[in-house]
C-alpha positions as CSV (number, residue, x, y, z in Angstrom):
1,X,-88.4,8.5,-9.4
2,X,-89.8,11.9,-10.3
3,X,-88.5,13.9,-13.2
4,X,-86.1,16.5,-12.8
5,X,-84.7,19.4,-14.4
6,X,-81.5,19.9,-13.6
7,X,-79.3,16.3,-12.0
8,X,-75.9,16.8,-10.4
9,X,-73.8,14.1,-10.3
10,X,-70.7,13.9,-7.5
11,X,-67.8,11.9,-7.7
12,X,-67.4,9.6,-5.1
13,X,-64.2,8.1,-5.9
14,X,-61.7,7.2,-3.6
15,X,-59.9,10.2,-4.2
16,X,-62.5,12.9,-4.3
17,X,-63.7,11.3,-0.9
18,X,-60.6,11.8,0.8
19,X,-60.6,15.6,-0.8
20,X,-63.8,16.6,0.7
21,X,-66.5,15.1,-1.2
22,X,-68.7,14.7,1.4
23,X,-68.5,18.3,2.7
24,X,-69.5,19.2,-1.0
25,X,-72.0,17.2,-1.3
26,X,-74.1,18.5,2.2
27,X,-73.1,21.9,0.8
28,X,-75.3,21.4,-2.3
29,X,-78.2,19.8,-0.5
30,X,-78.2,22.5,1.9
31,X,-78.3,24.8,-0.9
32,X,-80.9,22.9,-2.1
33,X,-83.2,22.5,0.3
34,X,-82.5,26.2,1.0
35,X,-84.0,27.9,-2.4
36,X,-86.7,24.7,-2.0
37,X,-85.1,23.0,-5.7
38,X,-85.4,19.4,-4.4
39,X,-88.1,18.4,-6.5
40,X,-86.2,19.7,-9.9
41,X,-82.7,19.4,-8.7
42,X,-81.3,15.6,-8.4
43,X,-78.1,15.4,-6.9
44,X,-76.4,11.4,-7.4
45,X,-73.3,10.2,-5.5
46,X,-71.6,8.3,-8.8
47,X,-68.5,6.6,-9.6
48,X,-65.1,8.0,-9.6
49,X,-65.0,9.7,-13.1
50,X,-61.3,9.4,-13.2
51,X,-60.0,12.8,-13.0
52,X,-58.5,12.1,-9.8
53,X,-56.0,15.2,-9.6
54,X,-59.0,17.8,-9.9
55,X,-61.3,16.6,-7.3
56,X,-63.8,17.0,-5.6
57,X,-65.5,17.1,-9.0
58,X,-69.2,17.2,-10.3
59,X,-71.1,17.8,-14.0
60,X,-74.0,19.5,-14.1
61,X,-76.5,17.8,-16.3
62,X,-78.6,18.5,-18.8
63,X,-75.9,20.9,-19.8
64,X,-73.0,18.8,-18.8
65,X,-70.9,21.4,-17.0
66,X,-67.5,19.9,-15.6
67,X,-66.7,21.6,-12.3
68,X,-63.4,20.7,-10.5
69,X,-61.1,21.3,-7.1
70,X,-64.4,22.1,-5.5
71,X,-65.2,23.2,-1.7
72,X,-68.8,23.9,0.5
73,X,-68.4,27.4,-0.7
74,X,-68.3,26.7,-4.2
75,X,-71.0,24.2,-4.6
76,X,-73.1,26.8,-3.0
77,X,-72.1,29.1,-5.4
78,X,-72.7,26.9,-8.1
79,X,-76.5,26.5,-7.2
80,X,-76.7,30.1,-6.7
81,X,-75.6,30.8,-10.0
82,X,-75.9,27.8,-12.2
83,X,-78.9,26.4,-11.2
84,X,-81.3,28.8,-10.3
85,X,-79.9,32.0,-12.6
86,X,-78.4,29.6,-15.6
87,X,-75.0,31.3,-15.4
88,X,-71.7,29.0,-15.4
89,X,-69.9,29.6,-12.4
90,X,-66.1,30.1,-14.8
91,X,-63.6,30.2,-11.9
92,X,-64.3,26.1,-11.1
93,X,-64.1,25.4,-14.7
94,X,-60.8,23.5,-15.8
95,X,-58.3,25.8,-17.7
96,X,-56.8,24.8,-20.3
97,X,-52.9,25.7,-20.8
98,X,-53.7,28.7,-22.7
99,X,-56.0,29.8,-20.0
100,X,-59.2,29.2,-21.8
101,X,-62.0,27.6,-19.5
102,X,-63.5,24.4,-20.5
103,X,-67.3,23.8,-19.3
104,X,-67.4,20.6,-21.7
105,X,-64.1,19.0,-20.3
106,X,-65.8,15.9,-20.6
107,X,-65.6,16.2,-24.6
108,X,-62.5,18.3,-24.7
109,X,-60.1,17.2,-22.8
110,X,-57.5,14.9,-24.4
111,X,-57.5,12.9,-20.5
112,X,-61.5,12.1,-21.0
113,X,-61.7,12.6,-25.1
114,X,-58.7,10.3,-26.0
115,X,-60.4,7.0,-23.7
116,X,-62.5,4.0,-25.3
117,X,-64.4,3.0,-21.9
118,X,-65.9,-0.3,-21.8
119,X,-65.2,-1.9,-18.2
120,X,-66.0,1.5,-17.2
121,X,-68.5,2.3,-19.5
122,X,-70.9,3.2,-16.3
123,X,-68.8,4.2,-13.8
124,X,-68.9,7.9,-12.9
125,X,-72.5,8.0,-15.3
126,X,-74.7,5.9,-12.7
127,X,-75.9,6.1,-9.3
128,X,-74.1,2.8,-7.9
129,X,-76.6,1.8,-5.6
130,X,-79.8,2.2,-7.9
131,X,-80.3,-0.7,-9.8
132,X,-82.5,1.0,-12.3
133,X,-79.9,3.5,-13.3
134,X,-77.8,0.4,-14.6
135,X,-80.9,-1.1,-16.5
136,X,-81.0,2.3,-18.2
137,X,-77.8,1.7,-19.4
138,X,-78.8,-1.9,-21.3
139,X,-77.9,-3.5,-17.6
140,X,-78.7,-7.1,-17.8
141,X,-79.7,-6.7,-21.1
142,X,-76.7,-9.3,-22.1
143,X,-78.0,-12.0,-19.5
144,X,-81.4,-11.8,-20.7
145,X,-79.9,-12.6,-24.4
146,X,-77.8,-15.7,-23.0
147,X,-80.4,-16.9,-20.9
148,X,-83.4,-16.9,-23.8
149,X,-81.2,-16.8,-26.7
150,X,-77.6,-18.8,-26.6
151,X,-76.4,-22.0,-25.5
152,X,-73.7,-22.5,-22.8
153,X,-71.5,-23.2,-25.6
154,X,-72.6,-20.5,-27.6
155,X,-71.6,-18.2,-24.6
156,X,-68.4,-19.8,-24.8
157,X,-67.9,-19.3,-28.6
158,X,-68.4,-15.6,-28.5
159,X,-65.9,-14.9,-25.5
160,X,-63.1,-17.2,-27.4
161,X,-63.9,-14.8,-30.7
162,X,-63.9,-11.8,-29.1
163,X,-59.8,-12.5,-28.0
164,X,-60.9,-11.7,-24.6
165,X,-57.6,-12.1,-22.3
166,X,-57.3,-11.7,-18.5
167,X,-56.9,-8.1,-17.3
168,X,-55.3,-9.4,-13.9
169,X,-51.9,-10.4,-15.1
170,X,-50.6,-12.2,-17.7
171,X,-53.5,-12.7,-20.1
172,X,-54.5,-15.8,-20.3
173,X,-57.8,-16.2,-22.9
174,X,-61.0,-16.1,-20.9
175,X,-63.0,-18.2,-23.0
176,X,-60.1,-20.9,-23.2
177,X,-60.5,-20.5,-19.5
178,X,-64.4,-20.9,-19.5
179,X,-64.3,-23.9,-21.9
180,X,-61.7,-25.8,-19.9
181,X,-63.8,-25.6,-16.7
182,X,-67.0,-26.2,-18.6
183,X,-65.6,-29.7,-20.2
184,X,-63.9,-30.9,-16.3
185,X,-66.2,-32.9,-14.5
186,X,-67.5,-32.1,-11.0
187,X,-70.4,-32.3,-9.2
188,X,-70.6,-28.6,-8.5
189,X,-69.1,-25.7,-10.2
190,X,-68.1,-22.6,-8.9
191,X,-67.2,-18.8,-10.5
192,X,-64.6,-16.9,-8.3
193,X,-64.2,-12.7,-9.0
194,X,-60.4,-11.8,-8.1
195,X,-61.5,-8.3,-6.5
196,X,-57.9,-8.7,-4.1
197,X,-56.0,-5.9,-5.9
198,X,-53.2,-5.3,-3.8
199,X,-50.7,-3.5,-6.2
200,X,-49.3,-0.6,-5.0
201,X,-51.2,2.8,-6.8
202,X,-53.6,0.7,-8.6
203,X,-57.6,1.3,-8.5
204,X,-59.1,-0.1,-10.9
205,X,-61.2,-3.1,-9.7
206,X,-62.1,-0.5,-6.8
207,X,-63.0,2.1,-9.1
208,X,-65.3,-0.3,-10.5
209,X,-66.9,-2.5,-7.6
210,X,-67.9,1.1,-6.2
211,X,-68.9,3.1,-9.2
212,X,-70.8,0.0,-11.1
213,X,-70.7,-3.3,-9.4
214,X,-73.9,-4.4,-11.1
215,X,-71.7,-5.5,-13.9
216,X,-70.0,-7.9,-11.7
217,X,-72.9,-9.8,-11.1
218,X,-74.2,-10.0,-14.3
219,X,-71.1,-11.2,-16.0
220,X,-70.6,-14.1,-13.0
221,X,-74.1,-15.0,-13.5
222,X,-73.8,-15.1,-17.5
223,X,-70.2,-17.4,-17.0
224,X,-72.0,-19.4,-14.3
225,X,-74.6,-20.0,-17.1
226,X,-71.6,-20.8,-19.8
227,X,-69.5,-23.6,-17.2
228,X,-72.7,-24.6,-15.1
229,X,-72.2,-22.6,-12.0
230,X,-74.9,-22.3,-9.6
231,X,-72.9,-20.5,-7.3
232,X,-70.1,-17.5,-7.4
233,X,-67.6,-16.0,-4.8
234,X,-66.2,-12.2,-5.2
235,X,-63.3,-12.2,-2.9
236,X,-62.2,-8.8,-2.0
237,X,-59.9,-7.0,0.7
238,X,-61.4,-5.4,4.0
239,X,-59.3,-2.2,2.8
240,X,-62.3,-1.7,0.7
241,X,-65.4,-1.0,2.7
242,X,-67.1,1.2,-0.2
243,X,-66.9,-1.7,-2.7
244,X,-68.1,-3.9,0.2
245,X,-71.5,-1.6,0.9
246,X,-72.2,-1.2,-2.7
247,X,-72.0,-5.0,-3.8
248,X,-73.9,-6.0,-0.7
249,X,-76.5,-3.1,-2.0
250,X,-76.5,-4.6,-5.2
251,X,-76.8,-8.1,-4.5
252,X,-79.7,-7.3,-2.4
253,X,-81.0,-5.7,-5.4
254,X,-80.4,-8.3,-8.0
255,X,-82.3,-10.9,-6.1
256,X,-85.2,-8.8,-5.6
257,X,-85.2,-7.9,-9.1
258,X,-84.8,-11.3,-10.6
259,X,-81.5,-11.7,-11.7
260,X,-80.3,-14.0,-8.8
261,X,-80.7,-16.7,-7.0
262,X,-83.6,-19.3,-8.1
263,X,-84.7,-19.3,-11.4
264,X,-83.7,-16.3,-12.9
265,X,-85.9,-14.4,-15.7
266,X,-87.8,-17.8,-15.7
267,X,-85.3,-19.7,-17.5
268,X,-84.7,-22.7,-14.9
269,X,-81.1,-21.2,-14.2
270,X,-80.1,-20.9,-10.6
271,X,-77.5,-18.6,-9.4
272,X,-76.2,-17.0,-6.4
273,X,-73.1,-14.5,-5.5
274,X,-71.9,-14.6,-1.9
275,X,-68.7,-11.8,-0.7
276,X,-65.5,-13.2,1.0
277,X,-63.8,-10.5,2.3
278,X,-59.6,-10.7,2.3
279,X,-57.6,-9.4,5.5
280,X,-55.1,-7.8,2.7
281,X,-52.3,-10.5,1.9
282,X,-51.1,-9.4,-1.7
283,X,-50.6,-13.6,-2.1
284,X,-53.5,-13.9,-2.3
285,X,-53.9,-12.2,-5.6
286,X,-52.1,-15.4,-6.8
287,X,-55.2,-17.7,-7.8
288,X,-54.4,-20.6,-5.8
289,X,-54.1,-18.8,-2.5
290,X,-57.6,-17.2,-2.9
291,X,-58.9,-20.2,-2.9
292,X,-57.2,-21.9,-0.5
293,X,-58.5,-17.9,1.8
294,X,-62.2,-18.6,0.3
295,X,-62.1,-22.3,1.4
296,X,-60.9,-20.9,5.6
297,X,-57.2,-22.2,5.1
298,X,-54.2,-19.7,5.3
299,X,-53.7,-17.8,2.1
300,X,-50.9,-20.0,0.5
301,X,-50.1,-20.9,-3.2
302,X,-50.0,-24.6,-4.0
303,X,-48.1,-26.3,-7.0
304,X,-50.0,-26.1,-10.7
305,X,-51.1,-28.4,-12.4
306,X,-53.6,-28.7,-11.4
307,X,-55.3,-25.9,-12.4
308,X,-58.6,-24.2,-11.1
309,X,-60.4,-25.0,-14.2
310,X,-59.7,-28.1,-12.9
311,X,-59.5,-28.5,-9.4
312,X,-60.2,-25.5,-7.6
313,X,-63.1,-24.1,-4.9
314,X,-63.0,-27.4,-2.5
315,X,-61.5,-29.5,-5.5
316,X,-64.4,-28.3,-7.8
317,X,-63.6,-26.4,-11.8
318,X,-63.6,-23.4,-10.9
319,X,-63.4,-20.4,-12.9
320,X,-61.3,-17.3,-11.4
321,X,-61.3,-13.8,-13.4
322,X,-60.7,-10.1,-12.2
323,X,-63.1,-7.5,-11.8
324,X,-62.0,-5.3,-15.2
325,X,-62.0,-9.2,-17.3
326,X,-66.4,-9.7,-15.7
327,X,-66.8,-5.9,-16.4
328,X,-66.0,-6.8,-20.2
329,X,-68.4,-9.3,-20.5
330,X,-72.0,-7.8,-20.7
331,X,-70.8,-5.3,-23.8
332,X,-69.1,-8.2,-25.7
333,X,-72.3,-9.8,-25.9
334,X,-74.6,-6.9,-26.2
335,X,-72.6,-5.9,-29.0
336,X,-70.8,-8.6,-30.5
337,X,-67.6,-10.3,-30.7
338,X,-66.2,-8.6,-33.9
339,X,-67.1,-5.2,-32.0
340,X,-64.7,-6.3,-29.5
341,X,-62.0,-6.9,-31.4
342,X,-62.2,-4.1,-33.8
343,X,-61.0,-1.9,-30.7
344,X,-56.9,-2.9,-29.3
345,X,-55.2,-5.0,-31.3
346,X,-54.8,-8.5,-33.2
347,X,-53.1,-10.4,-30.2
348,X,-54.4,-7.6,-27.4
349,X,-58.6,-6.9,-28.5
350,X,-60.3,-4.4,-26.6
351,X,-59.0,-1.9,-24.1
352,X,-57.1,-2.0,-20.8
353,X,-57.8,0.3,-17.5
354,X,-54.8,1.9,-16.2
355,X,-54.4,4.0,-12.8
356,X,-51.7,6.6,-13.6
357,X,-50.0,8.1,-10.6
358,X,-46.6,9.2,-9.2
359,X,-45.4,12.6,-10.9
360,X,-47.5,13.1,-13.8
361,X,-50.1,15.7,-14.2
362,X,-53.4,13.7,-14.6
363,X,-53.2,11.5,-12.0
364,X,-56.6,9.1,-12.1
365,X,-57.9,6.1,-14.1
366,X,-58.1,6.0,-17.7
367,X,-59.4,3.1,-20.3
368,X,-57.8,3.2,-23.5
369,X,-57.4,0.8,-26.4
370,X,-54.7,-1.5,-26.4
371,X,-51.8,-0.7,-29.1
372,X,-51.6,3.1,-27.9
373,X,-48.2,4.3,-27.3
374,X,-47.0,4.7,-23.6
375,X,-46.1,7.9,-24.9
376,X,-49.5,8.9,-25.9
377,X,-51.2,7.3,-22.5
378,X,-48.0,9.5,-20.3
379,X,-47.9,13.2,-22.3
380,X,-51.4,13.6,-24.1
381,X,-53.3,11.8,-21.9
382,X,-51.5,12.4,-18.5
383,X,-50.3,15.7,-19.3
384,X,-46.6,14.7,-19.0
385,X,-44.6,15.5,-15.8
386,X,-45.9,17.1,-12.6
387,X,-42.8,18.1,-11.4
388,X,-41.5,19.8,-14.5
389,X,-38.7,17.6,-14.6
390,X,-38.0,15.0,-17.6
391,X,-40.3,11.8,-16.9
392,X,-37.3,9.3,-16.4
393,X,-39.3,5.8,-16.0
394,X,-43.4,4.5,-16.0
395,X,-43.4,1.2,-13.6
396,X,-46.1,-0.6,-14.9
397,X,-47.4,-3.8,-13.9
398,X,-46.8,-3.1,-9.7
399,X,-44.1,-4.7,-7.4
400,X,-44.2,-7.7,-10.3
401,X,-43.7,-5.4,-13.5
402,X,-40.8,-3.4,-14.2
403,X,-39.3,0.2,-15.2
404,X,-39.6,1.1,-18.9
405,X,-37.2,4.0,-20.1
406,X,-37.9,6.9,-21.6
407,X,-36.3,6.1,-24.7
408,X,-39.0,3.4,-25.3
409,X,-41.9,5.6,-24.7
410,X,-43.1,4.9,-28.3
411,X,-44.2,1.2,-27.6
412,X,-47.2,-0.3,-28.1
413,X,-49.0,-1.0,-25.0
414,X,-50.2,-4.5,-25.2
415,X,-48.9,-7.9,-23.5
416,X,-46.4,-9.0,-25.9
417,X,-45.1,-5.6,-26.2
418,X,-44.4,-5.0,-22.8
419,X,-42.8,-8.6,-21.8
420,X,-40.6,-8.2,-24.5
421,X,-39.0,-4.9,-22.3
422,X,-39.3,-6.8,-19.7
423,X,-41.9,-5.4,-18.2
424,X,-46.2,-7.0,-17.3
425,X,-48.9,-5.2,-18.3
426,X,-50.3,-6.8,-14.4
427,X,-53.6,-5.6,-13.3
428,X,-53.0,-1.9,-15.3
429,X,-51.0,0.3,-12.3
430,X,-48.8,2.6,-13.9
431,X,-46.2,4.6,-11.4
432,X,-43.9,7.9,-13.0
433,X,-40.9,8.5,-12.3
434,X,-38.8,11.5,-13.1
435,X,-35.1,13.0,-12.8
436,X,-34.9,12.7,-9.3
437,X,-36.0,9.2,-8.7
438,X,-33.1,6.6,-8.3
439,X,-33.9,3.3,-10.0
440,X,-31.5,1.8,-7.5
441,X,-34.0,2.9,-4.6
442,X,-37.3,2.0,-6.4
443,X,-36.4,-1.4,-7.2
444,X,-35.3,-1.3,-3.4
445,X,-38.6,-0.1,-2.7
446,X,-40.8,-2.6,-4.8
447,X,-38.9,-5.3,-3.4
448,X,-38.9,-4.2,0.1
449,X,-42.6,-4.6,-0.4
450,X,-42.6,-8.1,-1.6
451,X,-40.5,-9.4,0.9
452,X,-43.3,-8.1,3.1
453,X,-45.8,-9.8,1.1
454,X,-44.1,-12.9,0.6
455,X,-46.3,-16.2,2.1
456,X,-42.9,-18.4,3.1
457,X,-43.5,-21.7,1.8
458,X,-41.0,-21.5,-1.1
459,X,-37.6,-21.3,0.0
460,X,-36.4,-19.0,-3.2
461,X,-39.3,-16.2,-2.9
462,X,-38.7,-16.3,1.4
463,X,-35.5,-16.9,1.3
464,X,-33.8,-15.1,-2.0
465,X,-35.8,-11.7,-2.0
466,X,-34.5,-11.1,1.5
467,X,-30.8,-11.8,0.2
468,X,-31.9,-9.3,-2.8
469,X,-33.0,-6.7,-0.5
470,X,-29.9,-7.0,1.6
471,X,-27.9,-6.3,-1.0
472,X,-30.1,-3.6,-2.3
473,X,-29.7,-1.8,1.1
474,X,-26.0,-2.4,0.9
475,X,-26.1,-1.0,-3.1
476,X,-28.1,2.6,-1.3
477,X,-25.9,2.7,1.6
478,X,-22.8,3.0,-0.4
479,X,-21.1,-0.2,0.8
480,X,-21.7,-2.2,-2.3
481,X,-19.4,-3.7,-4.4
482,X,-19.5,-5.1,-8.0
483,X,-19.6,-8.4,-6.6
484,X,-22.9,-8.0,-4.6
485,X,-24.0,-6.4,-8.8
486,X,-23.5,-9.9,-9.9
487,X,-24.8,-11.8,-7.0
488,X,-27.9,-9.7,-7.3
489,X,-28.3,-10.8,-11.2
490,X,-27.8,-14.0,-10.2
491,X,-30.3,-14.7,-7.2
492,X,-32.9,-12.7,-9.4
493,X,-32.3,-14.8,-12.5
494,X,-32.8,-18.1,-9.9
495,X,-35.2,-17.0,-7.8
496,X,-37.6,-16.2,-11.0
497,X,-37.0,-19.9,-12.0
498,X,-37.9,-21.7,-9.6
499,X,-39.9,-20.0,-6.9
500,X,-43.6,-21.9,-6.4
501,X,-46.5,-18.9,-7.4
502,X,-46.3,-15.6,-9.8
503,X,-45.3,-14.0,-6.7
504,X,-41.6,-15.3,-6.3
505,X,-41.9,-15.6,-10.2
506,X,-42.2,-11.7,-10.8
507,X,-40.9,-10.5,-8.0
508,X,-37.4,-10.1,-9.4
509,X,-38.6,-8.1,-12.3
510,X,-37.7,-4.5,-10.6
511,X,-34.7,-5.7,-10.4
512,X,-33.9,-6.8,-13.6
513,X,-35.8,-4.0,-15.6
514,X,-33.5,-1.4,-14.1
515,X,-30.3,-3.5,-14.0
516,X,-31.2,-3.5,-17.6
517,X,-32.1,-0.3,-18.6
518,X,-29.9,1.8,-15.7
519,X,-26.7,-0.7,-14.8
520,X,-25.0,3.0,-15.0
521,X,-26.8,4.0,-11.7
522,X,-26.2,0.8,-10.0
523,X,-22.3,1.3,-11.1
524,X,-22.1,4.7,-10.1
525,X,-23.5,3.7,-6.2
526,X,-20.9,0.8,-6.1
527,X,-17.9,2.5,-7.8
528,X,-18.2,5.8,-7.2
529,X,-20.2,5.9,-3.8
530,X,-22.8,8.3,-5.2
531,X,-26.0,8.5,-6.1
532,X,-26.9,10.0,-9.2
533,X,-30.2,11.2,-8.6
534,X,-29.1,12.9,-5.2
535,X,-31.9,10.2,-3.2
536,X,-30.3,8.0,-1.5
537,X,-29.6,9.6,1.7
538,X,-26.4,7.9,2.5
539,X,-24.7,8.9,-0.5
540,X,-25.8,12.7,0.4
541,X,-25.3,15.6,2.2
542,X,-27.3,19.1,2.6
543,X,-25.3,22.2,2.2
544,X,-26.3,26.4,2.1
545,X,-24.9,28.6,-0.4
546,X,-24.0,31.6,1.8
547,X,-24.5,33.6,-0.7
548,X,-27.6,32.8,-0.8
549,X,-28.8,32.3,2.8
550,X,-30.5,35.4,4.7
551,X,-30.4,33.5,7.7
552,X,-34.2,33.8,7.5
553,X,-34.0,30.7,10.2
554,X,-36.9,28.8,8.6
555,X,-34.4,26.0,8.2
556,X,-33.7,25.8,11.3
557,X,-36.9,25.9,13.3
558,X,-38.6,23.3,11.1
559,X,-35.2,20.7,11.5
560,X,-36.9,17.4,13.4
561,X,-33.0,16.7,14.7
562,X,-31.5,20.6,15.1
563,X,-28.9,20.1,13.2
564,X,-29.0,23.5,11.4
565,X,-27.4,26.5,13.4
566,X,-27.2,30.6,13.1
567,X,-28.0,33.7,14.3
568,X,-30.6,35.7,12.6
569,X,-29.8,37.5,9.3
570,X,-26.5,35.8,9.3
571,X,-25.4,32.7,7.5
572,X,-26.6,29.2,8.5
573,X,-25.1,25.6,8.6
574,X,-25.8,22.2,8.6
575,X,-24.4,19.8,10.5
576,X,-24.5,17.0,8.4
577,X,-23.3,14.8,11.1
578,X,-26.4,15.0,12.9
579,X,-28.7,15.6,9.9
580,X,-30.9,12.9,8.8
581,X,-32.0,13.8,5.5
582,X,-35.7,14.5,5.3
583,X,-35.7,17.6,3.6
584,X,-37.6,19.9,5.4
585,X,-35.4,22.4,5.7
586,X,-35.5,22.5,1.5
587,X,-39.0,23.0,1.3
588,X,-39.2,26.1,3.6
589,X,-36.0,27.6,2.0
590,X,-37.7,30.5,0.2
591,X,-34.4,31.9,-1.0
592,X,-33.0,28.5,-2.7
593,X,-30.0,28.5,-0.3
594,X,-30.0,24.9,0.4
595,X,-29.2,22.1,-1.6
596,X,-28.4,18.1,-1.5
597,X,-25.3,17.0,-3.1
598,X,-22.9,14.2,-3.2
599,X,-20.1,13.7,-0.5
């Protein structure tokens, strides 16, 4: 690879892809090739870098200039004037609140300065599909050391001191997990990557399959090594076909470089990662049902014991970790256990990946150390509310987590902190809510979606979250009574006991979070037949101020269902008969003459 002067790297994320990305990116090879720069200007397709609100995004390096919310135009610009005259292009620069622009955002910004990354220690820094790049960056440094260096056990050892725990759910120990399945007997063993991450608003296994899935191989190939493994599965959705190109890239690469398949680095150790690619069931998140997908067989949960370290792949051990839990692996033995767990805290080591979206400023992903306040990782790292408004709620944890108030913004996050408020840490999505938002309807909405999801073969999760959603529909229609309020406490109380997987387990937990924390709400649609957040649209209706209206007749042109009427320059109404509440009309109001309010 020749030497350059100046390299440009472009965010590929998910995100800045669907802003433009590519459109950027031919603009600045155009631009390129135009002023004949290729041969001292590199420009690299990376990672997402996380800032997912600002994209399409790109630093120039060596200076490290962070340009955001780019177009064609402006990456033109930016080679006109960057590269080839040295001047920073200020208008693409991130402005601070006081209107200060930033060209080091990297280092200054609170979102980027404020985050420990270790799973995503490459991601957004590499070229994904250059196997060399990750090298550089002590890439398969750590399987070199096991392989010459440490024992199977010794592998183990430093996992179980590091406090490693699952970043998929509930957090069970990964080297308790590694040992078990090293001691089971079994003719074969097998290493399993969960890469099925089917939460609603969460990226970060994406984030990291695309922007470094190098890492994933390596860390299979050093736990095959610690279990004896010869062979390893990453199961991942067909909703992904990024991740699917670049692990297929890298696998490719990996053999040809050494580091898999028959006797790798010349230490006698075979081992060799095939893809199984998901058709999108969120059951099959659930351990069990991945395997039973991976082995051909409907994606169903069975009954545990026994467990995959026990009996899992075809009957094998068999270990199964997430994507973030493998990405953790290399550093921890590069660096050391006691490294590890000088970051997070006693019970929760190291740091935790987290995909912040919904009404907050900085939408994107974020690593952090466990123990930080949620009200740090929300306001100084997310930049507070979007909207303005007062941030009423964070969902963490998904469709299987639940709704934390505002008045308990100052907890730690960690696992024990979080399933104390009733709430899962899960696989790191975290969802803001603010004033507007009715807790009655997003509990509705979370499980509406696991009713979808649900696999059927337990009667309580098939059966029971359908009764819950009934009543649920009831609650935000305004025909519920207090007795459907204890019903619903009731069936979610059961249907956590005793459904079969973590699925029917957790799936009451929206439920019960905001029963909790906002029974006031649910009261206030049962007793009162309103909605306190004005969201519900059955407990609504749209009315104009007419002191206010111009009779402009915006409203009216854009109504779907024509159910606003005037003349022009005279008063309008709304027939709220006909109306079906989608807010349009609100939206195109210049003048603030129309508004939602109870009946």
């Amino acid at each position: 690879m020749p030497l350059t002067a100046t390299t440009i790297l472009v965010c590929a994320g998910g995100a800045c892809i669907s802003a433009g990305e590519e459109t950027v990116k031919q603009a600045l090879e155009a631009e390129i090739e135009k002023y004949a720069l290729k041969d001292v200007v590199r420009v690299v397709e990376t990672g997402c870098m996380g800032a997912c609100s600002l994209g399409p995004l790109m630093v120039v390096y060596p200076e490290g200039v962070f340009y955001q919310k780019l177009t064609p135009q402006a990456a033109r610009k930016i080679v006109e004037e960057h590269v080839l005259k040295g001047r920073i292009v200020t208008e693409y620069l991130y402005k601070m609140p006081t209107g200060e622009a930033v060209p080091e955002a990297v280092e200054k910004l609170p979102f980027f300065s404020r985050q420990v990354k270790i799973a995503t220690r490459n991601v957004g820094y590499i070229d994904p599909s250059n196997i060399e790049e990750y090298i550089a960056r002590d890439g398969y440094f750590a399987l070199a050391k096991v392989l010459k260096e440490m024992t199977p056990e010794e592998v183990i050892d430093e996992i179980k001191k590091s406090g490693l725990r699952g970043r998929g759910g509930a957090g069970f120990p990964t080297g308790l997990k590694w040992e078990l399945t090293r001691k089971s007997k079994g003719e074969k063993k097998y290493i399993v990557c969960n890469a099925d991450e089917g939460d609603p608003g969460a990226f970060m296994d994406r984030s990291v399959l695309e922007g470094d899935p190098h890492t994933i191989l390596e860390a299979m190939t050093i736990g095959g090594y610690a279990i004896g493994a010869n062979q390893g599965y990453i199961y991942v959705r067909a909703e992904y076909p990024l991740a699917i190109e670049r692990l297929n890239i890298a696998i490719a690469q990996a053999k040809e470089y050494g580091f898999l398949g028959k006797n790798i680095l010349n230490s006698g150790f075979d081992f060799d990662v095939e893809i199984r690619i998901g058709a999108g069931a969120f059951v099959c998140g659930e351990e069990t049902a991945l395997i039973a997908s991976i082995e051909g067989r409907r994606g169903q949960p069975r009954v545990k014991p026994p467990y995959p370290a026990q009996s899992g792949v075809w009957g094998l051990p068999t270990v199964i970790n997430n994507v973030e839990t493998f990405a953790c692996i290399p550093p921890i033995i590069i660096k050391g256990a006691q490294w590890f767990k000088s970051i997070g805290t006693e019970k929760s080591p190291g740091t935790k990946v987290f995909a912040l979206a919904g009404k907050i400023t900085n939408t994107g992903l974020v690593e952090v150390p466990m123990g930080i306040t949620l009200r740090e990782l929300l306001y100084e790292i997310g930049g507070g509310s979007s909207t303005g408004k007062k941030i009423k709620a964070v969902q963490t944890g998904g469709p299987s987590g639940g709704c934390i108030p505002s008045e308990y913004f100052d907890t730690p996050v960690d696992y024990e902190s979080l399933q104390k408020l009733g709430a899962i840490m899960g696989s790191g999505g975290m969802i803001v809510m603010d004033e507007d938002d009715c807790m009655v309807d997003v509990a509705r909405f979370f499980l509406e979606f696991t009713v979808d999801e649900s696999c059927g073969k337990c009667t309580p999760c098939r059966e029971g979250t359908r009764q819950m959603l009934q009543i649920l529909n009831k609650i935000t229609a305004g025909e519920g009574t207090e007795e459907d309020l204890q019903q619903l406490e009731t069936l979610a109380n059961v249907i956590k006991d005793t459904s079969l997987c973590g699925l029917g387990q957790t799936a009451p937990n929206p439920v019960l979070s905001t029963l909790k924390y906002y029974r006031h709400e649910y009261e206030a649609h049962v007793k009162e037949k309103r909605c306190p957040s004005l969201k519900c649209k059955s407990l609504i209706r749209y009315v104009i101020d007419p002191t206010k209206c111009v009779g402009c007749t915006a409203c009216a042109r854009v109504c779907p269902v024509k159910a606003i009427s005037g003349e022009v320059r005279k008063t309008h109404n709304i027939d709220n008969e006909i109306c079906i509440r989608c807010g349009s009309c609100i939206e195109v109001c210049r003048f603030g003459a129309i508004s939602k309010v109870s009946p």
